[in-house]
C-alpha positions as CSV (number, residue, x, y, z in Angstrom):
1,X,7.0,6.9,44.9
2,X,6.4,5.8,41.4
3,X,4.5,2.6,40.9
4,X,7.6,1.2,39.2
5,X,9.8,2.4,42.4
6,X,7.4,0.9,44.3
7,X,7.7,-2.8,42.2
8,X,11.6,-2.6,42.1
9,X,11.4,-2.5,46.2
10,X,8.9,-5.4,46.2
11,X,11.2,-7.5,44.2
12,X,14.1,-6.3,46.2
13,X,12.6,-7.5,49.7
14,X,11.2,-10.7,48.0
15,X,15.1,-11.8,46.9
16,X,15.9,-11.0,50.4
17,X,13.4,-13.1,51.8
18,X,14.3,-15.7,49.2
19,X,17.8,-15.7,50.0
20,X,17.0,-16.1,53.6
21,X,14.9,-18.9,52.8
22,X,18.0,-20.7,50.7
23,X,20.5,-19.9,53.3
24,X,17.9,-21.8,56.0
25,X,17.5,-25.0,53.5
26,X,21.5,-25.0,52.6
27,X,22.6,-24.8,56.4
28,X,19.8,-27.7,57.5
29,X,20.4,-29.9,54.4
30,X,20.9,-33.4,54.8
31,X,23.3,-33.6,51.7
32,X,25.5,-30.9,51.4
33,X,28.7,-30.9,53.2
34,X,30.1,-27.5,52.7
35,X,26.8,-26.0,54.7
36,X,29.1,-22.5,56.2
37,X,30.7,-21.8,52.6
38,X,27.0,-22.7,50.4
39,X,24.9,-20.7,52.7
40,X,26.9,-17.7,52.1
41,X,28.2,-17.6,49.1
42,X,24.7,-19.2,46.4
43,X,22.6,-17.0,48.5
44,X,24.5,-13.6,48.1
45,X,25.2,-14.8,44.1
46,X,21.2,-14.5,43.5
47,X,21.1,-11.4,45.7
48,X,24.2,-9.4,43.5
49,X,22.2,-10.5,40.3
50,X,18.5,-9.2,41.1
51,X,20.4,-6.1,43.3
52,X,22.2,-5.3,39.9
53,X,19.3,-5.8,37.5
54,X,17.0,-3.8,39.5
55,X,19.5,-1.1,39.0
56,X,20.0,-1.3,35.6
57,X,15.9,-1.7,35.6
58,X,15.8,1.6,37.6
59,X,18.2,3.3,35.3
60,X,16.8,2.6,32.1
61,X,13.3,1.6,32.6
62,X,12.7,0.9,29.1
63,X,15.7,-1.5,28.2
64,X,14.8,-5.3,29.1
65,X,18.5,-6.3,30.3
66,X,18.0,-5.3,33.9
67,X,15.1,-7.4,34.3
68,X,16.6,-10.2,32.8
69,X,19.5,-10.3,35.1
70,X,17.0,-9.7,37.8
71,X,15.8,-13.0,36.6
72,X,19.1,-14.8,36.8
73,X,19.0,-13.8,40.1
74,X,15.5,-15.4,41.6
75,X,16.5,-18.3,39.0
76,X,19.5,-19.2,41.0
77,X,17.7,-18.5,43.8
78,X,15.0,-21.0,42.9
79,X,17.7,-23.4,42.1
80,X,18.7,-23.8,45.9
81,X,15.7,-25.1,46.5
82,X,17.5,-28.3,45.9
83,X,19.4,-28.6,49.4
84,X,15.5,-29.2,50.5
85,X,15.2,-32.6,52.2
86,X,11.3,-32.4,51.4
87,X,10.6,-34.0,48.1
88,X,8.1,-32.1,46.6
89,X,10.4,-29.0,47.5
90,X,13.8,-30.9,46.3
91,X,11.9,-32.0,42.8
92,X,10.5,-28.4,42.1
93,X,14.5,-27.0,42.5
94,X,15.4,-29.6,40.5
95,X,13.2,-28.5,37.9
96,X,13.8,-25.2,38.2
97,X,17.6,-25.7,38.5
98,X,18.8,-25.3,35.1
99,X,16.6,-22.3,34.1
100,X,18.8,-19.5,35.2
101,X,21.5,-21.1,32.5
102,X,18.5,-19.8,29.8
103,X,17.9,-16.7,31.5
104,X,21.8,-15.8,31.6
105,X,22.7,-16.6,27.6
106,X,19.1,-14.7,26.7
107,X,20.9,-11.9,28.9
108,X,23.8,-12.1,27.2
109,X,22.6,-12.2,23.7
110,X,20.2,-9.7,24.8
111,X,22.9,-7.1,26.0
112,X,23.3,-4.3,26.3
113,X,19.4,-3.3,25.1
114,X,17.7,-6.1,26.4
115,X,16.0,-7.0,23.1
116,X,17.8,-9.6,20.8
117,X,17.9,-8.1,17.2
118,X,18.8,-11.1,15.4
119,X,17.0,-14.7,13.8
120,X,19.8,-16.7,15.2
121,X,19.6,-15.1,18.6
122,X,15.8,-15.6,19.1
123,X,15.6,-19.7,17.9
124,X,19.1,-20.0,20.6
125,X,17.0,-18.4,23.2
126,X,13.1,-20.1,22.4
127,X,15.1,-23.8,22.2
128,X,16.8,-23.2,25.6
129,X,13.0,-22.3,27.0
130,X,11.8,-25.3,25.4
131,X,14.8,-27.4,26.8
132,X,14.6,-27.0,29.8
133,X,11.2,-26.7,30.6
134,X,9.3,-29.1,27.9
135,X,11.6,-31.7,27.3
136,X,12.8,-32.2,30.9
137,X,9.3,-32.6,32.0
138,X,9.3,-36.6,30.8
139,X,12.4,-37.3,32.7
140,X,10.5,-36.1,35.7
141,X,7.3,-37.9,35.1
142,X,9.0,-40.8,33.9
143,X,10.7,-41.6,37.4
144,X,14.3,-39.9,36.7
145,X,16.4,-40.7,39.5
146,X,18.8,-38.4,41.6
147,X,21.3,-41.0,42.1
148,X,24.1,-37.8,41.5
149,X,22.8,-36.1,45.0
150,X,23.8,-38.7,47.4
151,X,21.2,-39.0,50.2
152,X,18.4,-36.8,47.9
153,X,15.2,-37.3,48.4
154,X,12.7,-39.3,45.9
155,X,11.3,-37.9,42.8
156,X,7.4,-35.6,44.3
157,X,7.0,-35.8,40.5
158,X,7.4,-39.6,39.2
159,X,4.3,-41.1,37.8
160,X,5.8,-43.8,36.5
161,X,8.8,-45.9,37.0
162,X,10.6,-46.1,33.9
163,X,14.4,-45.1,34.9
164,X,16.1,-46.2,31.9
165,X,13.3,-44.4,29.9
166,X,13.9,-41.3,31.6
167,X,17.4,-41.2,31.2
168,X,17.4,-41.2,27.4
169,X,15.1,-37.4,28.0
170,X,18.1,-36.6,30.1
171,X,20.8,-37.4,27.5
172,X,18.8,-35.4,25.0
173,X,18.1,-32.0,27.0
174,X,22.1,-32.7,27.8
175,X,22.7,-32.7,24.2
176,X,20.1,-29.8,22.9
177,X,21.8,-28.2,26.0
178,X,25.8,-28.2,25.2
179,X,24.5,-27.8,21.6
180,X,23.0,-24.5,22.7
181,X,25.9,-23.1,24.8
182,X,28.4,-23.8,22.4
183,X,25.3,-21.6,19.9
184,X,25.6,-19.2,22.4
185,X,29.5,-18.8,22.5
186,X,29.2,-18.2,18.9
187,X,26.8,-15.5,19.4
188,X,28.3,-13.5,21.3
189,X,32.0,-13.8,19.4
190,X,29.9,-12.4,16.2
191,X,28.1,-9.6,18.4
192,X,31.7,-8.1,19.5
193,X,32.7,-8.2,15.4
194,X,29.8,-6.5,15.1
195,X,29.6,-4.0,17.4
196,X,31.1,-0.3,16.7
197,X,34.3,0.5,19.0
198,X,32.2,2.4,21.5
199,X,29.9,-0.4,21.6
200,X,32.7,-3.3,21.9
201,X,34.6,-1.0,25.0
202,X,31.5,-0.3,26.8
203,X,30.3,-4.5,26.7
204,X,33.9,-5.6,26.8
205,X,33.8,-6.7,30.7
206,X,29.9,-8.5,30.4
207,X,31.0,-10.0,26.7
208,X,34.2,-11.4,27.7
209,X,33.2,-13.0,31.1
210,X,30.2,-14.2,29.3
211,X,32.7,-15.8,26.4
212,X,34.5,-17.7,29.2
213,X,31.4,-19.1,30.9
214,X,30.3,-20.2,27.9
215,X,33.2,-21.8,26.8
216,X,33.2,-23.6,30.4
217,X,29.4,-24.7,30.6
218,X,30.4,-25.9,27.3
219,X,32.9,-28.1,28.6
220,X,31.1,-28.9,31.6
221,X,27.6,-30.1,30.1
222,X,29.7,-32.0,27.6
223,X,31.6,-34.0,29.8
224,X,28.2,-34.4,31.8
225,X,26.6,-36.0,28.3
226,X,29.6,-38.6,28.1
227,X,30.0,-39.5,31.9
228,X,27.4,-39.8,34.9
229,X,25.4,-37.1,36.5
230,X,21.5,-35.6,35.9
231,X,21.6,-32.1,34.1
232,X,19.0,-30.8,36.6
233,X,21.3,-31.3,39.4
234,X,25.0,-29.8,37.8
235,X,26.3,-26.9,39.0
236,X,29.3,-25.6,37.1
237,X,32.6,-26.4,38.3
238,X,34.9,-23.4,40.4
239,X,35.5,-21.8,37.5
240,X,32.5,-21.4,35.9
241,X,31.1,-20.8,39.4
242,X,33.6,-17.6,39.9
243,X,32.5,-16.6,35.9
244,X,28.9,-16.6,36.8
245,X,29.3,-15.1,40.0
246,X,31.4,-11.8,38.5
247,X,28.7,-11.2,35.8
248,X,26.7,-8.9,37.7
249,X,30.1,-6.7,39.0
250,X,31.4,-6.7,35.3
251,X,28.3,-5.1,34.4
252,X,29.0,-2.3,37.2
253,X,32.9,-2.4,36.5
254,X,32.0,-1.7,32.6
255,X,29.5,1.2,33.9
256,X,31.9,3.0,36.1
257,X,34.8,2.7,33.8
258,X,32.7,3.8,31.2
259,X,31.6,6.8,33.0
260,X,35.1,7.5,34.9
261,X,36.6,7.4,31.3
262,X,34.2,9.8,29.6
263,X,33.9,12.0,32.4
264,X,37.9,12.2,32.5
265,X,38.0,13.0,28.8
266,X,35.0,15.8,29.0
267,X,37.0,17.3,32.0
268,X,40.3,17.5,29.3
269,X,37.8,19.2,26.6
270,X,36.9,21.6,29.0
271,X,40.1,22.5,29.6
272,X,41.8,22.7,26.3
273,X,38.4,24.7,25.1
274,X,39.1,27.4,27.9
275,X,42.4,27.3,27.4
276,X,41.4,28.5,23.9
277,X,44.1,25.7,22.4
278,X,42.3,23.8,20.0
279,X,44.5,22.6,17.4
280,X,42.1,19.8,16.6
281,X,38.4,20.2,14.5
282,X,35.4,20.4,16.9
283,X,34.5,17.2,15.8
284,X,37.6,15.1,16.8
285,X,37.7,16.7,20.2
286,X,34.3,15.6,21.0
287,X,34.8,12.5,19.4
288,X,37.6,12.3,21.3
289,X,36.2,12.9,25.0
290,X,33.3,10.6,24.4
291,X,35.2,7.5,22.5
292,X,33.4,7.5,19.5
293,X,35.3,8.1,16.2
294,X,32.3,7.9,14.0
295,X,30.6,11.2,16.2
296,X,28.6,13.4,13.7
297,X,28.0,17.4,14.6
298,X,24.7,18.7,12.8
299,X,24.2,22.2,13.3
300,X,20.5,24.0,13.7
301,X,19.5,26.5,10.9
302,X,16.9,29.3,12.3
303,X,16.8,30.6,8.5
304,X,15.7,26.5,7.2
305,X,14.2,26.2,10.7
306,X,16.5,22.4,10.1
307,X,19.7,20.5,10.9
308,X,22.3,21.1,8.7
309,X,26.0,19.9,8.0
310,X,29.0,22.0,8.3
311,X,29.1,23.2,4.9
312,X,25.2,24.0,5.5
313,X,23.6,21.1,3.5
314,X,20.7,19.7,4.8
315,X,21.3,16.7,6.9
316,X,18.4,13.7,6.8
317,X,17.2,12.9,10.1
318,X,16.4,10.5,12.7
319,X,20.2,9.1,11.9
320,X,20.5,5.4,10.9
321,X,20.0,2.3,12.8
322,X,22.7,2.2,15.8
323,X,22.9,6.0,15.8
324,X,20.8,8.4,17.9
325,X,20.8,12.1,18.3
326,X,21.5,14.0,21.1
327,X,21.1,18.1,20.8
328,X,22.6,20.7,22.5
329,X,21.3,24.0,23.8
330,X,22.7,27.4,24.9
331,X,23.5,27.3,28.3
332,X,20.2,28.5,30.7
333,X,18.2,27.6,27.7
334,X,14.8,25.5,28.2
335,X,13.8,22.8,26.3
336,X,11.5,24.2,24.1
337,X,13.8,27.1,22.7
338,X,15.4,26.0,19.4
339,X,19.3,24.0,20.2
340,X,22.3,25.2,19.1
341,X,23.4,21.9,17.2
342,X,22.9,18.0,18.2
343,X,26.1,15.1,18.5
344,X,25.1,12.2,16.3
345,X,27.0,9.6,18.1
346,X,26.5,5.8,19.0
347,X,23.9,4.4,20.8
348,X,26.0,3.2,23.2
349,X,26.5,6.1,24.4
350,X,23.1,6.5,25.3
351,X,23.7,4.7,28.3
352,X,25.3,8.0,29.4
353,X,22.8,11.3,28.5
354,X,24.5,12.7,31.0
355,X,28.3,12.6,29.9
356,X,27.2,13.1,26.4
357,X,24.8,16.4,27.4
358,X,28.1,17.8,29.4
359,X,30.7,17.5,26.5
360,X,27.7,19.5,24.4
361,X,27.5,22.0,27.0
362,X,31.2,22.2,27.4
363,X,31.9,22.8,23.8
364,X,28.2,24.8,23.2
365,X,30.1,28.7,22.6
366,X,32.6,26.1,19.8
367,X,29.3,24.9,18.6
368,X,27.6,28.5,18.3
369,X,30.4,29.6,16.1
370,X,30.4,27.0,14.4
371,X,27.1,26.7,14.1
372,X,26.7,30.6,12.4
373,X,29.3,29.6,9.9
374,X,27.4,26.4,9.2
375,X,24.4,28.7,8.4
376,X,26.3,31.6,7.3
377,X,27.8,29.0,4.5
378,X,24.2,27.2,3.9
379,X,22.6,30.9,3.1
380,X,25.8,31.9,0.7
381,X,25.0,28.4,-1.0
382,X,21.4,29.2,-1.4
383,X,21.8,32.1,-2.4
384,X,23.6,31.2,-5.3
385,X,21.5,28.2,-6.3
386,X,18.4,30.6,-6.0
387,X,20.7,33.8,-8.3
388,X,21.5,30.7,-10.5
389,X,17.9,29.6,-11.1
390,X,16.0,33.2,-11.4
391,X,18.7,33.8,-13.9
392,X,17.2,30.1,-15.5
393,X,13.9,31.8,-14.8
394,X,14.3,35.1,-16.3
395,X,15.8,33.6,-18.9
396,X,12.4,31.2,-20.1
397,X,10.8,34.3,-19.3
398,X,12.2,36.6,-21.7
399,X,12.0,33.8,-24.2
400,X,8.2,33.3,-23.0
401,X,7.6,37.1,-23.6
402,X,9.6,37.4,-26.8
403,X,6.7,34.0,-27.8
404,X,4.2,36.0,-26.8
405,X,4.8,39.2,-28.4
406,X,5.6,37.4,-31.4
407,X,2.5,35.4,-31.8
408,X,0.1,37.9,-30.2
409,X,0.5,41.9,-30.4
410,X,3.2,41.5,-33.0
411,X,0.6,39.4,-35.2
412,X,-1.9,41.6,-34.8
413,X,0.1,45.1,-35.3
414,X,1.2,43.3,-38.9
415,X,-3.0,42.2,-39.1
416,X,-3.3,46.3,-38.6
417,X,-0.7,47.4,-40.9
418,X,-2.2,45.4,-44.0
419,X,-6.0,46.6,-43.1
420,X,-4.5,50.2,-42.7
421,X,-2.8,49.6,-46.4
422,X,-6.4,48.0,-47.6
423,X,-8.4,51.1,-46.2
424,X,-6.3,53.7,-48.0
425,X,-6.2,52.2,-50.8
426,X,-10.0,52.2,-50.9
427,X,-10.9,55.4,-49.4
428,X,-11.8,57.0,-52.4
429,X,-13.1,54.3,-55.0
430,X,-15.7,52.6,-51.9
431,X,-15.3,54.6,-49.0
432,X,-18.1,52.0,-47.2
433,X,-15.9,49.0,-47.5
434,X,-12.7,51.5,-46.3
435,X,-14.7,52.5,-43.3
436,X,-15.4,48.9,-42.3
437,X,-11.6,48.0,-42.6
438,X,-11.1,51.1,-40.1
439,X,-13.3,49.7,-37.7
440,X,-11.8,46.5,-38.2
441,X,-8.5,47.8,-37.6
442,X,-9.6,50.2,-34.5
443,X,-10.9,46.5,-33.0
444,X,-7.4,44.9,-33.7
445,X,-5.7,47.6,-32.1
446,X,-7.8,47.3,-28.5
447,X,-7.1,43.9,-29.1
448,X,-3.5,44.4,-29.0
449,X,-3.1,46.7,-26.3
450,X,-5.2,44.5,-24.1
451,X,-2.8,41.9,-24.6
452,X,0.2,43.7,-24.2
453,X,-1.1,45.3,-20.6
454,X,-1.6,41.6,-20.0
455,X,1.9,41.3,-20.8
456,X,3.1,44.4,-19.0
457,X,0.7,43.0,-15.8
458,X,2.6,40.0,-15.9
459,X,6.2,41.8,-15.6
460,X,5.2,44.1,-13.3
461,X,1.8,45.6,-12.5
462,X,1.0,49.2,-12.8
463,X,-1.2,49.1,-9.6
464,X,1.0,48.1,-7.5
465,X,3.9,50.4,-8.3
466,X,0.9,53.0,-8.0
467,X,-1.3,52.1,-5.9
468,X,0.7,49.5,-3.3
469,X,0.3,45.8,-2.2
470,X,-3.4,46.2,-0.9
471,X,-5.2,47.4,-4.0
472,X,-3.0,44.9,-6.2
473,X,-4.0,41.7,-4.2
474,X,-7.8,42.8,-4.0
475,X,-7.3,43.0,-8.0
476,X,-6.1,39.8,-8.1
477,X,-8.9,38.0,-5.6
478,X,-11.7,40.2,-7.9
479,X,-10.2,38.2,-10.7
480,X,-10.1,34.7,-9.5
481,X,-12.7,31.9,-10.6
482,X,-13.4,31.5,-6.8
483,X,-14.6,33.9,-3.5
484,X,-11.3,35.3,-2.2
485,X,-11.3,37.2,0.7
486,X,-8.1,39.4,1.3
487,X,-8.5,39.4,5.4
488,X,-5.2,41.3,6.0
489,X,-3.0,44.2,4.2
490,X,-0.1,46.0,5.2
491,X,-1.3,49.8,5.3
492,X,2.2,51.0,4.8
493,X,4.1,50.9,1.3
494,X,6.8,48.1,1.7
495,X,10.6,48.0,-0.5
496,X,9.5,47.6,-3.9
497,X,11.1,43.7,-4.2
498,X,8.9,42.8,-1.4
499,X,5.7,43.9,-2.5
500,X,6.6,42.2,-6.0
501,X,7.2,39.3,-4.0
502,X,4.8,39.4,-1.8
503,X,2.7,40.2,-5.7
504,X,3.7,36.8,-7.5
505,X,3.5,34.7,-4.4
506,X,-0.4,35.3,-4.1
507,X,-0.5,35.0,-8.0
508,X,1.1,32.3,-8.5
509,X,-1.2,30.5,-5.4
510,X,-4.4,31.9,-7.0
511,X,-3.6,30.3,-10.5
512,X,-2.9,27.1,-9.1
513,X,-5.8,27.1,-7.0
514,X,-8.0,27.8,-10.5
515,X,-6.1,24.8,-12.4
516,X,-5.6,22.2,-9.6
517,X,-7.3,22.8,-6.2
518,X,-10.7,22.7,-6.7
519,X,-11.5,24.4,-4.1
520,X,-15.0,26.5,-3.2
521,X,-12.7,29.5,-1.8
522,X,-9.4,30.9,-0.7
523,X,-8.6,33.7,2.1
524,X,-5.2,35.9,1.5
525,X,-3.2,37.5,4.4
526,X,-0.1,39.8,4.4
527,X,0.9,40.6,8.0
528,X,3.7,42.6,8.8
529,X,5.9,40.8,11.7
530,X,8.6,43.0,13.2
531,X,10.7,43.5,10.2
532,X,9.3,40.6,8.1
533,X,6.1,40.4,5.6
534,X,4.2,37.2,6.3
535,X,2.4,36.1,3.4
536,X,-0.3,33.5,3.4
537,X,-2.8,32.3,1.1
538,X,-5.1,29.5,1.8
539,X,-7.6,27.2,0.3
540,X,-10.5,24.5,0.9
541,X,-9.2,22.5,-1.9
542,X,-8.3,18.9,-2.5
543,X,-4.8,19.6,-1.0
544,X,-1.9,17.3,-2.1
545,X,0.0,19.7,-3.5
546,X,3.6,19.3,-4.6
547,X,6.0,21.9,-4.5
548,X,8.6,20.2,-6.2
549,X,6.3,18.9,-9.2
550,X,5.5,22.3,-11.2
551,X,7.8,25.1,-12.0
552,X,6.1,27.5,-11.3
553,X,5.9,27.0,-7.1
554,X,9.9,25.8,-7.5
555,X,10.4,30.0,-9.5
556,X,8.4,31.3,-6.5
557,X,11.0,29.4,-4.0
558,X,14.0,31.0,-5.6
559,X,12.6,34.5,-6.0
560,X,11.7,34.2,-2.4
561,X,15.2,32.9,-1.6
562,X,16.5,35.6,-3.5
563,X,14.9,38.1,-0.6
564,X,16.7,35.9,2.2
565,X,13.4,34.8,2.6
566,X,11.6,31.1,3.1
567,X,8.2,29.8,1.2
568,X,6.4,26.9,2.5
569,X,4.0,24.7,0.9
570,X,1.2,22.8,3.6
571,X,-1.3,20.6,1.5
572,X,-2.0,17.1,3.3
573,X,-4.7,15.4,1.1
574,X,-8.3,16.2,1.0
575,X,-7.5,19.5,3.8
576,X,-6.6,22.2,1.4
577,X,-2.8,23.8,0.7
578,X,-2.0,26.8,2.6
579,X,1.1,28.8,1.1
580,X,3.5,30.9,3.5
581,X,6.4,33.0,2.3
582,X,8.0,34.9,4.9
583,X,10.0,37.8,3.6
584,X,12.6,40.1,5.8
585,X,13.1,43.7,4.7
């Protein structure tokens, strides 16, 4: 048994005993009249509360409601201390009475969560603390009189004996009091405007029994201010009394229904999905069966290893404030194998995993399909963004190329020509001075064809069309500014477009490593994986890199995309960037 178990027990058998105890003072009390009726019924009132909240404890351990109504409870509880005919045990009921009225609005602002999420809320709740406990306190001390009880006993707590005193702290906590109910009526009208439809259904039995007590208490501690009677001794009238007393079986009434009307509708998906009948989206059936029109279905990409939408965009996630995420796997399927898609839906429907988990696994074949046309649509979009942009790349590339011809061989070709011309012209007048424009020219020529095998490198290298992908990367890590180790080749010769690939991705890495990482060294891999080419280079650089910053990462994406394949950029600050492409052949 769990330590938590083992509390909820302990609390259980301590209301028990508490009840007992109540039932004991009611049916000996010297001033109640209704002993039979008393003992029964304000005994089993605490005992449905703390029963309840400790089930709603149980069942969501992390939500504060159930232990707030598990409050109520051993605050009503304590409040019977008041059919005591000892005085010290009457005056501590008494001054415990009006506390489970605190503890029942902050359970009521609190619901469903337990936590109350607004400004307003939190001062209602803090004042009716400090009401009842703080200001009350002088009224006590003061000599406050229970001249209300007939036949009570004295005040255990009076240090002086200043009645009329103490009755001006009682007219005040009455005031604050009604103030605060009528605060708390107004509450909980805004939090049904405010709630979403599967919200407003599932607190609809708690909220609107909680709307009529409050309207009654209001009424009740009102008519207390303006006539006769002590605040710490008012119980609410038969109405307010039955209000109170159904709290804790509207709570369970809301559950059930809840889960009777969910389950009922996920039973009708079932069926209208094997009958193969579907007239209506995916979507609206599940939103449907579970009650919440503003239901979401994000669908799992294996090829962006992300959640996308139905026309395969991305989708941002954790979802906003009121929404959570619920996914859905194949059937058999553990949790650690990738879902099939996830139900965005309202967090009030959290309160059932369960019901929301069996519509997912009653639609999960729907949601396969649906989720390969998701992705089938997110790789035909890709693929045209990525055809779009190499076509932008190739483009600046040609025009890049036509620069660099123009300013570099072609310059030095027309430098040739006119030395050529010079040199003939002098070959017989001063053959010396033609001789040094040969040389001159022979020089210009290397010069050019070194720049245009540069040129041709960059296009496509002649090693690796001759040689394959291993020789051509240990070219490239002999020429970087740093120690590059090439740890792992593919022996075998690979389609030509992945080698390239494959090529420019380490490229590309190891020219950004020389202009940005400074780093002390760099390690290249190419594994091949089943029928993929894993492609990794890493550094001990600065990290921080951004793939979205420079063109150059952003060409390498697309021409990777263009493969059907994915590149991935990992450089947290200060630990080095490590650049994967993974490309299928």
């Amino acid at each position: 048994m769990s330590s938590l178990r083992r509390a909820l027990v302990g609390l259980a058998v301590l209301a028990v005993g508490f009840a007992a105890v109540d039932a004991v003072l009611i049916a000996t009390s010297g001033h109640e009249d209704d002993d039979v009726v008393t003992a029964v019924l304000g005994p089993f009132i605490g005992v449905a509360f703390v029963g309840t909240g400790l089930f709603a404890w149980a069942r969501r351990p992390t939500s504060r409601f159930g232990a707030l109504m598990t409050g109520v409870g051993f605050a009503w509880l304590a409040a019977g201390l008041t059919y005591s005919d000892d005085a010290l045990v009457f005056s501590l009921g008494s001054y415990l009475s009006p506390l489970y009225i605190v503890l029942l609005g902050h359970m009521l602002i609190a619901f469903p969560t337990g936590r109350i999420s607004t400004t307003a809320g939190r001062a209602v709740v803090a004042t009716g603390y400090l009401n009842v406990l703080v200001l009350l306190v002088p009224y006590y001390v003061l000599g406050g009189r229970f001249d209300a009880v007939p036949g009570a006993p004295d005040n255990a707590f009076a240090i002086w004996d200043e009645p009329d005193a103490a009755a001006i702290f009682e007219s005040v906590a009455q005031l604050v009091g009604a103030g605060l109910v009528a605060a708390l009526f107004v509450l909980l009208v805004r939090k049904r405007q405010l709630a979403s439809p599967p919200q407003r259904r599932a607190m609809a039995p708690v909220l609107w029994t909680g709307l009529v007590l409050a309207l009654i208490l209001t009424a009740t501690l009102t008519g207390d201010l303006v006539g006769t009677g002590n605040v710490a001794q008012t119980f609410p009238g038969l109405t307010a009394l039955i209000a109170f007393a159904f709290l804790p079986f509207a709570f369970l009434l809301g559950l059930a229904r809840s889960r009777y009307t969910r389950a009922g509708a996920v039973s009708e998906l079932v069926e209208r999905l094997n009958e193969g009948a579907t007239v209506e989206h995916l979507r609206d059936a599940l939103a449907r069966a579970l009650g919440d029109r503003s239901l979401q279905l994000v669908y799992w990409s294996r090829q962006q290893e992300r959640y996308v939408d139905g026309d395969g965009r991305p989708v941002p996630l954790p979802p906003g404030r009121g929404r959570m995420l619920t996914e859905v796997r194949a059937p058999g399927a553990t949790e650690d194998t990738h879902p099939i898609a996830a139900i965005v839906h309202d967090t009030a429907l959290g309160d059932e995993p369960g019901i929301v988990r069996a519509a997912g696994a009653a639609a999960a074949l729907a949601l396969e399909n649906e989720r390969l046309e998701a992705e089938l649509r997110a790789r035909v979009a890709e693929l045209q963004t990525s055809r779009r942009k190499l076509i932008e790349v190739g483009m600046h590339e040609r025009r890049a190329l036509e620069r660099n011809l123009h300013d570099g061989a072609q310059q030095r070709l027309v430098a040739l020509s006119l030395q050529l011309g010079l040199a003939k012209g002098k070959v017989r007048k001063d053959p010396d001075a033609a001789e040094q424009l040969l040389d001159a020219a022979r020089e210009e020529l290397a010069a050019a064809l070194e720049e245009l095998r540069e040129l041709a490198r960059g296009i496509h290298p002649a090693i690796l069309t001759d040689r394959g992908l291993g020789p051509a990367l240990e070219m490239l890590a002999g020429r970087a500014p740093v120690p590059v180790e090439v740890e792992a080749v593919p022996m075998e010769r690979l389609p030509v477009a992945v080698e390239a690939a494959a090529y420019f991705v380490v490229a590309e890495s190891l020219t950004n490593l020389a202009k940005y990482a400074d780093a002390g060294g760099a390690s290249v891999r190419a594994i091949r994986q089943d029928a993929q080419l894993v492609v990794e280079v890493q550094d001990d650089g600065r990290g921080g890199a951004d793939p979205s910053a420079g063109s150059g990462l952003r060409g390498l994406a697309d021409r990777v995309a263009a493969l059907d394949g994915r590149l991935d950029v990992v450089s947290p600050p200060g630990e080095g960037t490590l650049v994967r492409a993974v490309l299928p052949f």
